[in-house]
C-alpha angles and dihedrals in degrees: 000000000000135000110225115205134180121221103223090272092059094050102055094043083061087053093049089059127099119242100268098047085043092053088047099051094046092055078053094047094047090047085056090072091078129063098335101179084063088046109088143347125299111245121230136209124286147198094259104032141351116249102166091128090066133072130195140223126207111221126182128001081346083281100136148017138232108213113199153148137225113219112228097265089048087227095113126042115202122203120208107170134017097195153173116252094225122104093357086290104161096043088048084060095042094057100038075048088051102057092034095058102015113196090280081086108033097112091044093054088046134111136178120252087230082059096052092043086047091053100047 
């Protein structure tokens, strides 16, 4: 089983949803417990950054994305970027994020999912 945890960014993006999204993306969050590397689909490069590192996950009515990573070991799931589907939205966070954080911090901007339920 895996821990999920959500850099700062991601955080607050789940606090800026309404109830229903937010219902929605925390039934994606919690199936990312399990067998992550299956969850989702894996990210390519684009023209603008390379995010093959990344998958993402589909929640709702296909309205958002979940934008996250697996570290090496798949024990820990990161999520960068809770994000609307519209306009590309979510990968263009992941990659400003990216090159904003870079991986030296990830841990550091990390928190556990127990720690955002227990906030909300």
């Amino acid at each position: 089983m895996a821990r999920v945890q959500l850099t700062e960014d991601a955080r607050e993006d789940f606090r800026d949803l309404d109830g229903s999204a937010r219902r929605d993306v925390a039934k994606g969050l919690k199936k990312l417990e399990t067998d992550p590397h299956l969850r989702g689909q894996p990210l390519g490069s684009r023209a603008r950054g390379n995010l093959t590192a990344f998958r993402k996950l589909v929640v709702g009515n296909r309205d958002h994305r979940i934008v996250y990573r697996i570290d090496d070991d798949g024990t820990v799931v990161i999520v960068w970027v809770i994000g609307h589907r519209a306009d590309d939205e979510a990968y263009e966070l992941a990659m400003s994020r990216l090159r904003l954080h870079g991986d030296a911090t990830v841990r550091e901007l990390a928190t556990s999912l127990e720690q955002i339920w227990d906030r909300d």
